[in-house]
TORMAR-891442 format. One record per residue (C-alpha): x, z, y. Coordinates in steps of 0.25 Angstrom, whole numbers, plus 5000, padded with zeros to 4 digits. Last residue first. Example, Ala and Ser with C-alpha at 12.3 -4.5 7.8 and 13.67 -1.06 7.14 Angstrom:
TORMAR-891442
505550294996/504950314982/
END
This chain:
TORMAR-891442
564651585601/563951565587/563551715587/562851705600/561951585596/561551675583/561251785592/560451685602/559651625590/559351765583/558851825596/558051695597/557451705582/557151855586/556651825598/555651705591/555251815580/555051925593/554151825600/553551775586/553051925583/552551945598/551651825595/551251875582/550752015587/550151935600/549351875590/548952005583/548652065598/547851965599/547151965586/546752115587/546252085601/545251985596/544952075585/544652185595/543752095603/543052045589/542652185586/541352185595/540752065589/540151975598/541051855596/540651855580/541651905570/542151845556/542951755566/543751875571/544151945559/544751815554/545551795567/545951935566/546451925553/547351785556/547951875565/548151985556/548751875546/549651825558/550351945561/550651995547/551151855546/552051885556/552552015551/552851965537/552452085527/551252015523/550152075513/549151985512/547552035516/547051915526/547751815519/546951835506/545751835516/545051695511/545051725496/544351615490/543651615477/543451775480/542551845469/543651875458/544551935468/543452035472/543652085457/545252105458/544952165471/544052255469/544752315454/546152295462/545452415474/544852495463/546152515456/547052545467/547852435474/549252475480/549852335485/549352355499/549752505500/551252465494/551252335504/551152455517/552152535512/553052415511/552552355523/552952515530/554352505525/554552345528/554152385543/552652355547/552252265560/551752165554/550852255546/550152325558/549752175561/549352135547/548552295546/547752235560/547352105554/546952185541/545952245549/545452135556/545052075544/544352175539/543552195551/543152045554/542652055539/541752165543/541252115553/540951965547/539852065539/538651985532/539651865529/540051945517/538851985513/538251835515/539351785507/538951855494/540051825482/541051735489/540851855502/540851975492/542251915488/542851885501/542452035506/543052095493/544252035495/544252055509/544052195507/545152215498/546252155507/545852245518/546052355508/547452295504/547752285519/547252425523/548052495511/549452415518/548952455529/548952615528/548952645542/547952775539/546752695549/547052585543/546952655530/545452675533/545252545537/545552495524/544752585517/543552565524/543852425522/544052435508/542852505506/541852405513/542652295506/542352365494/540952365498/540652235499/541352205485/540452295480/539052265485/539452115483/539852155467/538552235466/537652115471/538252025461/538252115449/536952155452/536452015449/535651925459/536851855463/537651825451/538851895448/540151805448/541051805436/542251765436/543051635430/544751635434/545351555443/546151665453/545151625465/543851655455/543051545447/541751575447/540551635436/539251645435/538651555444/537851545454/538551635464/538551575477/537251555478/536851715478/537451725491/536251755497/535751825487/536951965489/536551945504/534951955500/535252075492/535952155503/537352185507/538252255520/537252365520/536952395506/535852425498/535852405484/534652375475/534752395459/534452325448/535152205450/534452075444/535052045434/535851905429/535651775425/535751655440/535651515438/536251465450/537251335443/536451315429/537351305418/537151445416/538451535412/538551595397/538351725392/537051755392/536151845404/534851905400/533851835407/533151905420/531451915420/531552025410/532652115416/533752175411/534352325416/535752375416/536452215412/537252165400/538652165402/539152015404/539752035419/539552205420/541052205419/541152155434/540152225439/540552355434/541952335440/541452285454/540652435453/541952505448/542752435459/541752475470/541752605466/543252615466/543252545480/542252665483/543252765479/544252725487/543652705499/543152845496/544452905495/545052835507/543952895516/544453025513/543753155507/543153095494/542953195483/543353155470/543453315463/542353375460/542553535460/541353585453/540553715459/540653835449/539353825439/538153915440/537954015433/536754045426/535554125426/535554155441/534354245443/533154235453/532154235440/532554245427/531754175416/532754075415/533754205412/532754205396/533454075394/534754095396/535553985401/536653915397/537753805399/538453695393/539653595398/539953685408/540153635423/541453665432/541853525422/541253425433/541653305427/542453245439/541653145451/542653055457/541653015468/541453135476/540953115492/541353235498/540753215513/542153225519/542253065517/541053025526/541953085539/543052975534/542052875532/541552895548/542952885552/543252775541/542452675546/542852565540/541352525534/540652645535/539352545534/539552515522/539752635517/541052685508/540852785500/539552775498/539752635495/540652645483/539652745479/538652655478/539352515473/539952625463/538452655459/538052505458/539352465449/538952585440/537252535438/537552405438/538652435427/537652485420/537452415407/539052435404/538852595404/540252635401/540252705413/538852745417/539052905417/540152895427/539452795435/538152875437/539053015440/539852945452/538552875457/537753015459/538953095463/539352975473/537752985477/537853175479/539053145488/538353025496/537253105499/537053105515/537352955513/536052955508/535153005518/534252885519/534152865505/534852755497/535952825492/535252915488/534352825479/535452765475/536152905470/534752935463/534752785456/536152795451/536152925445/534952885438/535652795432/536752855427/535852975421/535052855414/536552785409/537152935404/535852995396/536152915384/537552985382/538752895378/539352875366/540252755361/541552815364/541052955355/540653055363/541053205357/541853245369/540653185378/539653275372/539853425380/540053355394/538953265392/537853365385/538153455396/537253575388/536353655393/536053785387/534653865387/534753995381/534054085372/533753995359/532454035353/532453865351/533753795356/533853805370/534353645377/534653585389/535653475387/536453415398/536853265400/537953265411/537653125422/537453235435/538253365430/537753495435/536653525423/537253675424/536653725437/535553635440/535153665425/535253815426/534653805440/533353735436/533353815424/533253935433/532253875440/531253825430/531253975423/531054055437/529953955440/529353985423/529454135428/528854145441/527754055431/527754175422/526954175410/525454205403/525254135391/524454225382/523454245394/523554135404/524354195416/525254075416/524253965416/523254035428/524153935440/523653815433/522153845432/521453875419/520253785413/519853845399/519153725389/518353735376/518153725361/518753575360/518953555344/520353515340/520753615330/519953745340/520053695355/520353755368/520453655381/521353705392/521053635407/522353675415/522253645430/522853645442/523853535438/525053495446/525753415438/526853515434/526153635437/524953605427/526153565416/526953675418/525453785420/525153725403/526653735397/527053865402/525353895395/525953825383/527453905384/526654035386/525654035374/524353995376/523454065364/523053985352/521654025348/520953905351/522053785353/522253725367/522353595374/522853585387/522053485399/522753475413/521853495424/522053415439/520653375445/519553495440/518253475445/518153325448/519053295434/520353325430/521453285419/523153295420/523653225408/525153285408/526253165407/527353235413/528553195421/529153285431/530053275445/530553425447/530853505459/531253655456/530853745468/529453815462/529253705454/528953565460/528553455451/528753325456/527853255445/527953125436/526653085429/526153015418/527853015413/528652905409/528852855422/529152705429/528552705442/528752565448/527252525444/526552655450/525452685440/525152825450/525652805465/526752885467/526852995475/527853035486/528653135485/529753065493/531153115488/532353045495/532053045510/531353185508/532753245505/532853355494/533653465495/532653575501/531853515488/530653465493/529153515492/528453385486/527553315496/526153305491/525653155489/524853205474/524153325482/524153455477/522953475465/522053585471/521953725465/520953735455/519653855456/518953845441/517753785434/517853775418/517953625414/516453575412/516153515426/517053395427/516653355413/515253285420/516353185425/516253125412/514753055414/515452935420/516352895409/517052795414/518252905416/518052935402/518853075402/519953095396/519853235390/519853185376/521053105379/521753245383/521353315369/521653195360/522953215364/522953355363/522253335350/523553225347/524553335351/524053455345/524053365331/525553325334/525853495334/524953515322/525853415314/527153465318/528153375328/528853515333/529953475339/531253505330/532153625335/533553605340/534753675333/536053655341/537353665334/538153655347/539053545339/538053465332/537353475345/538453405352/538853315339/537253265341/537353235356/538653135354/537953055342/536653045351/536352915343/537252865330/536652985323/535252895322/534152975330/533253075325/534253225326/534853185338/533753105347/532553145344/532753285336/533453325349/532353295359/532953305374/531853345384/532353285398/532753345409/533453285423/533953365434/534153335448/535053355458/535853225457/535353195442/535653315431/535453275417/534853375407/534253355393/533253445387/533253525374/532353645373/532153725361/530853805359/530853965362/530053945373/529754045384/531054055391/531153905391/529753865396/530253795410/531153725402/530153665393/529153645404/530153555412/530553485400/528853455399/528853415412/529753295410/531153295419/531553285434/532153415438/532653465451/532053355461/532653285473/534053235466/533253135456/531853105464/532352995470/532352915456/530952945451/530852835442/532452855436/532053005436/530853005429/531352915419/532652985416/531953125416/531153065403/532153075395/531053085381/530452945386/531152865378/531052935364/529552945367/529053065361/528453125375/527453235370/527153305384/526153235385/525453175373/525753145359/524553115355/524153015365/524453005380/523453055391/524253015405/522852995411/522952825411/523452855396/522052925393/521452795394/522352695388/521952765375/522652855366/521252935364/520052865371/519252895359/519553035357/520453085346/519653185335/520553315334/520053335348/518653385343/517753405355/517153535351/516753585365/516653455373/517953395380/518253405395/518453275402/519553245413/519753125420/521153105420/521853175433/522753085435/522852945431/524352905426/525652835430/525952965439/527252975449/527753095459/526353185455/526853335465/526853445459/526953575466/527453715459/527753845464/527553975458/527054105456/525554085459/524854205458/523654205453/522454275460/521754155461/521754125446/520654255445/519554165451/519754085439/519554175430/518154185430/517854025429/518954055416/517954145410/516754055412/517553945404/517754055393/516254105393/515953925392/516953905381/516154025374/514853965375/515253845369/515853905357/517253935354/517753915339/
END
């Protein structure tokens, strides 16, 4: 056992050696920047007397105290035994939303560290892999947990897959002498808390060993950015610590940067420091045991991750304190006994950055990253390809509804930014992938009807409205909607391990570029596929009517079957999600909230529907729907104008004022927002009336045949818009009329309507005005020729007689 005297030659020793650390070459690049902490950091360090026994727990052990530090009890960091927080990415992901697509990895540093120390270890690794935008997400998946110790009714679909591999995992180590290392560690950590009313305890700052430490960087300092990053979407600003609206699991989470991989980190390392010494992490060491290379891998991860200048090791002999060894950061990998590479370790996160980029290429796929022990390759396995022959009706993967979800949030927080219609392409991907993934998902039709609300209005902007120049140009950008399963990709690939190791080399191949077919080149083609999108999303609220909500909420009662006897009593959730829109807004979608008090109404064909209420999502969603399909069909109207397909442009014109007529019974102040664009519609199908009176019986027959022809999204909007109108006022506006003079009259009767929804100042109302000129003296010229025609018939018939 060390005496005194010896801890003080050894503490001099390292005083020596620290003037030799200058010489040091650092090899690599690493910046940490604190992006969320709920803890206080540094704790107030206090070093232990010589034969402290750590067997013997101190007295503020597993007290508040040493929780305000991020000191847990005895089964500290990186123990995490808690089922629920074992996919930890999920939560880092769905707080740090805006981060997804910016940064390589989000995942918890201990996966990280295992990776990194592949080549090294000869212990299995199992992790699960989903790819998110451009972003990966790891998560350490235990086995034992949740194949071998759950009921054989759970994971059934995973289980028949190992069964199949015949893969052989090894059992963590949960000995007797591994739990005791972890309560003296412990005990260790919550000895060194020092009373911080304790006056006398800054006298500690003046017993660890005295050496040069390089400056913690500054909390607020900007993150080097990804060349493909935009500054607009990924602020690196810091959070307060005890933030309310931070919801983590982790102490701290940390935008780590190494080398040229981005990574968003949680970890829950104690970090402790005094006047002297303001960022040292404290290890626990056993007399006589050397440190190998996977602890001191271990020891410079941990340091680089948060930023830690500092490693305060305390030596011990069964729990008694013989001394402490203070080393810098950048000295770990030349420790004798532990010495390694650090060019070595950023080859090692490169390359399997690029394996997984490479390989983990399917946004919503489950992957599995697994190297059995004293295996020599790594293989990734596409667990959804591989597993859905074996699914049974009834099985779904558990990772489908979190992936889904954070689909949505990243492709709302593009479409939200300021240059999001510069990533249109990348938001469809995003929206496409979230819905496939949620079908059958009947919680979440909010979530689906909301996503086609969003593609459906990529498509087709608000504020393109009929323009099809400007949406023709927007058609060439490649927007795919029709997304097919990329089968270019193999279901399972490998890696060697030792090729990790390799620097500058291409280890793996990567896969041939897929061809995905759904691209939409014309602006027929995306009017199209948004009135599919809008009739999924009307779809969804329509079953969601009796299907029990996504979220609930304690202050809002539980809906029951049955309808209140009170007129205006209001059951139903509030919408968990906030849509923007030009032609809408919340307080449009109140102000009509009075007109919907009840819960059902009796349609125009007699029979009982059901009406969302006002402050629901169903309600918002269905006006945010219906608005948009008479955006799209109007567009699409215009456009085969423009081709002289009229028989097309009348059933589109028809659609829109269906729609129009039931978003104004459900929200009149929408409707009444824009007189413009009913003036437009109307005149629209004023001109097609005229063009129609003028049609031979071959050209109306071709022309009844396009009217008549509805696809299946197009009978899906109407039939549901149908159900909102009490009192269709434009049904004369939309008949199909093969008379010549009643073509004449309707489009007069057009005009007229389009005018009166026009103010005298509007610019359009002199070409209206001409419009229905000309219409009248279409009808006049049309009695002339009747009354020659009668005349001519009358003289003939005169003649004959004589």
């Amino acid at each position: 056992m060390a005496q005194p005297g010896e801890a003080r030659r050894n503490n001099a020793k390292l005083e020596q050696g620290a003037e030799s650390s200058e010489i040091i070459e650092r090899d690599i690049k690493s910046t940490a920047i604190v992006k969320y902490t709920s803890i206080l950091t540094p704790a107030k360090f206090c070093q232990l007397e010589y034969n402290t026994n750590l067997n013997n727990p101190p007295p503020n052990w597993l007290r508040c105290q040493g929780a305000k530090f991020g000191v847990k009890g005895p089964c500290p960091w990186p123990i995490r035994n808690n089922a629920a927080n074992e996919f930890s990415s999920f939560s880092i992901a769905n707080t740090f939303s805006d981060c997804i697509g910016q940064v390589d990895v989000i995942s918890n540093a201990e996966n990280i560290k295992k990776l990194l120390k592949l080549p090294y270890s000869d212990s299995h690794v199992s992790m699960i892999v989903h790819r998110i935008d451009k972003t990966l997400l790891l998560d350490d998946f235990d086995i034992h947990r949740h194949l071998l110790r759950t009921a054989e009714t759970e994971w059934k679909w995973l289980r028949r897959f190992f069964v199949q591999q015949g893969i052989v995992i090894d059992r963590p180590d949960h000995s007797r002498g591994s739990l005791q290392n972890k309560s003296m560690f412990s005990k260790f950590l919550y000895h060194s808390l020092a009373d911080v009313s304790d006056e006398d305890s800054s006298s500690s700052d003046a017993r660890l060993p005295t050496v040069e430490t390089r400056n913690v960087p500054d909390q607020c300092s900007a993150m080097p950015k990804s060349p493909r990053s935009h500054p607009s979407h990924f602020s690196c600003s810091q959070e307060v610590p005890h933030k309310e609206n931070k919801k983590t699991e982790f102490a701290r989470n940390v935008l780590w940067t190494f080398e040229d991989i981005y990574m968003l980190l949680g970890t829950d390392m104690p970090i402790f420091g005094n006047r002297t010494h303001p960022a040292v992490s404290l290890k626990l060491r056993e007399m006589g045991q050397p440190i190998n290379v996977l602890t001191g891998i271990d020891y410079w991860l941990d340091n680089l991750m948060c930023n830690v200048p500092e490693l305060a090791m305390c030596y011990h002999v069964d729990g008694i304190v013989q001394y402490y060894e203070l080393m810098k950061t950048e000295e770990i990998p030349y420790l004798e006994g532990s010495k390694f590479s650090p060019k070595v370790l950023k080859d090692i996160a490169q390359n399997i950055r690029t394996f997984l980029q490479l390989n983990a290429a399917k946004e919503g796929h489950t992957y599995w990253l697994f190297k059995g022990s004293n295996d020599e390759i790594v293989k990734l396995y596409d667990l959804t390809t591989l597993c859905k022959p074996d699914m049974e009706n009834n099985e779904q993967n558990p990772f489908s509804v979190p992936v889904a979800i954070l689909l949505y949030r990243v492709a709302r927080n593009m479409v939200q930014a300021d240059d999001g219609a510069q990533h249109s392409k990348d938001i469809c991907k995003l929206l496409c992938n979230c819905i496939k993934l949620l079908q059958g998902h009947t919680r979440h039709y909010e979530i689906i009807a909301s996503a086609n609300y969003m593609l459906s209005d990529l498509l087709i902007p608000d504020e393109k409205c009929g323009k099809t120049g400007d949406c023709e140009e927007e058609a060439c950008g490649g927007i795919i909607v029709d997304m097919e399963e990329m089968s270019d990709f193999a279901a399972d690939s490998s890696v060697e391990v030792q090729a990790l190791c390799l620097p500058n080399r291409p280890t793996f191949v990567e896969s041939e570029p897929v061809q995905t077919q759904g691209a939409l080149e014309t602006l027929e083609a995306r009017c199209l596929s948004a009135l599919k999108f809008i009739a999924q999303g009307l779809l969804c609220v329509e079953n969601s009517f009796g299907k029990p909500s996504d979220k609930l909420h304690s202050n809002i009662p539980i809906p029951l079957p049955y309808e209140s006897l009170k007129s205006g009593s209001h059951v139903g959730s509030m919408s968990c999600f906030c849509f923007d829109n030009n032609a809408t807004n919340n307080g449009d979608l109140q102000a009509s909230s009075a007109s919907h008090e009840h819960l059902a109404i009796q349609s125009k064909s007699g029979k009982e529907t059901k009406v969302p209420q006002s402050n629901s999502w169903q309600y918002q969603l269905k006006v945010l729907l219906l608005n948009k399909a008479c955006v799209a069909s109007y567009t699409f109207a215009v456009s085969s104008n423009a081709q002289h397909r009229y028989g097309q442009v009348l059933k589109h014109t028809k659609l829109v004022l269906m729609c129009y007529a039931a978003t104004k019974n459900l929200c009149a102040a929408i409707a009444e927002k824009s007189p413009e664009f009913l003036s437009l519609v109307m005149s629209l199908c004023g001109d097609v009336h005229i063009i129609m009176a003028h049609q031979d019986a071959s050209a109306f027959a071709a022309i009844k045949e396009d009217y008549q022809l509805l696809s299946e999204a197009e009978g899906i909007i109407s039939d549901i818009a149908a159900k909102d109108i009490h009192h269709n006022t434009f049904q004369w506006a939309y008949n199909l009329e093969s008379s010549q003079e009643r073509n004449i009259v309707i489009s007069i009767d057009c005009y007229k309507a389009a005018l009166s929804s026009l103010t005298n100042q509007s610019p359009e109302v002199k070409l209206i005005v001409s419009k229905l000129g000309n219409a009248n003296n279409e009808l006049g010229v049309y009695y002339m020729n009747q009354a020659m025609t009668k005349i001519n018939d009358k003289g003939a018939l005169n003649s004959i007689k004589t």
